[in-house]
C-alpha positions as CSV (number, residue, x, y, z in Angstrom):
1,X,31.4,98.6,-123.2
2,X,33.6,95.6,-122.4
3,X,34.6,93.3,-125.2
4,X,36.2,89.8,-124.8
5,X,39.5,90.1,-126.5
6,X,39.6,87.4,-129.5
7,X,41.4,86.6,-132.5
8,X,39.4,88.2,-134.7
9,X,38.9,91.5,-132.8
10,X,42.7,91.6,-132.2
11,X,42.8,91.5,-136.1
12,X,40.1,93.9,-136.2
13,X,42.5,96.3,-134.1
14,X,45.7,95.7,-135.3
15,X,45.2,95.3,-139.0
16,X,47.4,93.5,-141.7
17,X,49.3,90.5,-140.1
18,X,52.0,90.9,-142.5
19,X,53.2,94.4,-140.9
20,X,52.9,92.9,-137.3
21,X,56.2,93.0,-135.0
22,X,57.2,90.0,-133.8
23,X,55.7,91.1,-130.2
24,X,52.2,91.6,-131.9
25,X,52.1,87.9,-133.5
26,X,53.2,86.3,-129.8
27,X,50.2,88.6,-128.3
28,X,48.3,87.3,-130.9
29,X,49.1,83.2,-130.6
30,X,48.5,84.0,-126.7
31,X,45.1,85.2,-127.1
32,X,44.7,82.4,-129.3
33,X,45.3,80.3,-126.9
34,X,43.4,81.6,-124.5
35,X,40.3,83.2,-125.8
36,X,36.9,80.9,-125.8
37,X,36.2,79.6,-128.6
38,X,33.4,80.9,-130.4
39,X,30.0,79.2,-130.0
40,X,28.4,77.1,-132.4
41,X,26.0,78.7,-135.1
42,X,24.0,76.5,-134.0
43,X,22.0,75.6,-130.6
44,X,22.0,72.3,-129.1
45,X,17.8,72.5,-129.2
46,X,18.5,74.3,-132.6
47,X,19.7,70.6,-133.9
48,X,17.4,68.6,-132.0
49,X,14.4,70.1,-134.2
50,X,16.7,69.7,-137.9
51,X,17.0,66.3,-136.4
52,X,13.1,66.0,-136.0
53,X,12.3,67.6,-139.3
54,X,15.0,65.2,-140.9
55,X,12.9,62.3,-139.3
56,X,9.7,63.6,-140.2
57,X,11.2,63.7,-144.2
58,X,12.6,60.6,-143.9
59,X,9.3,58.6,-142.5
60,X,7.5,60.5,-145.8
61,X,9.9,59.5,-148.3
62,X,10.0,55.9,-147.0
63,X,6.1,55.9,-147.1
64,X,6.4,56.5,-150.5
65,X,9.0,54.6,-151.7
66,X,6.4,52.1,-149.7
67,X,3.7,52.8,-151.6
68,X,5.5,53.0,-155.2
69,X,7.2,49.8,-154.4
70,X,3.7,47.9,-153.9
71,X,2.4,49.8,-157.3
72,X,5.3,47.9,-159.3
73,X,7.5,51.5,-159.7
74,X,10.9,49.7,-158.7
75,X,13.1,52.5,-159.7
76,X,10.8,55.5,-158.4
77,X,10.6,53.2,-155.1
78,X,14.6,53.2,-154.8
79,X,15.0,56.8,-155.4
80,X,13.1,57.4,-152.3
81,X,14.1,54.9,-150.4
82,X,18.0,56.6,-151.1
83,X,16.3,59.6,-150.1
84,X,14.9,58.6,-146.8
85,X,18.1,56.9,-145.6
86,X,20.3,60.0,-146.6
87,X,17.3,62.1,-144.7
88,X,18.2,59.5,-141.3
89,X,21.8,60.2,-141.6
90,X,21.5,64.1,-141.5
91,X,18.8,63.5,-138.6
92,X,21.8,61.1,-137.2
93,X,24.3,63.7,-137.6
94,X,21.9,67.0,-136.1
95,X,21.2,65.1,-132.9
96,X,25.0,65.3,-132.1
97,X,25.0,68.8,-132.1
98,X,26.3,71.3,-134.5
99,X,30.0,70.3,-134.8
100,X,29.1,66.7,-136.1
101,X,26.6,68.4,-138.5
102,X,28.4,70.7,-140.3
103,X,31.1,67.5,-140.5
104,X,29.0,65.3,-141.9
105,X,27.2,67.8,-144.6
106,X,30.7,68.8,-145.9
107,X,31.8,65.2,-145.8
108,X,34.5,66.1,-143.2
């Protein structure tokens, strides 16, 4: 079984970074610099569809916040509305893929 050599299975294998010689640690910043980064949790069709379902929540809540406005509920009507424009930014967000995602969601 082959594994691709990364930072954390160098860790994995060598233990406590505090008892490391100085030769480990430059081994270590090496692979670090060379190693692939690891992927994102998330796929790039993966955040299309939290993109769509953001959409999908967003359109409902603005229907209502519709409806509630034209029955005289002003302040039930703004809650939603909020609601639907903080559902289009997280759609905004998951159709750039997971880095911008997890950005935006921990206001990054």
């Amino acid at each position: 079984m082959t594994r691709t050599l990364t930072t954390d299975t160098f860790r994995d294998q060598h233990g406590d970074p505090a008892t490391w010689t100085t030769a480990t640690i430059d081994r270590y910043l090496v692979i670090g610099e060379i190693a692939p980064p690891p992927p994102p949790l998330y796929t790039h069709r993966e955040m299309q569809a939290e993109a769509e379902a953001w959409e999908t929540s967003a359109a409902a809540q603005q229907r209502l916040a519709d409806e509630l406005a034209r029955q005289g509920h002003a302040i039930a009507a703004g809650i939603h509305r909020r609601g639907a424009r903080d559902a289009r930014q997280h759609a905004a967000a998951a159709r750039l893929g997971w880095p911008y995602y997890e950005a935006f969601i921990n206001g990054w």
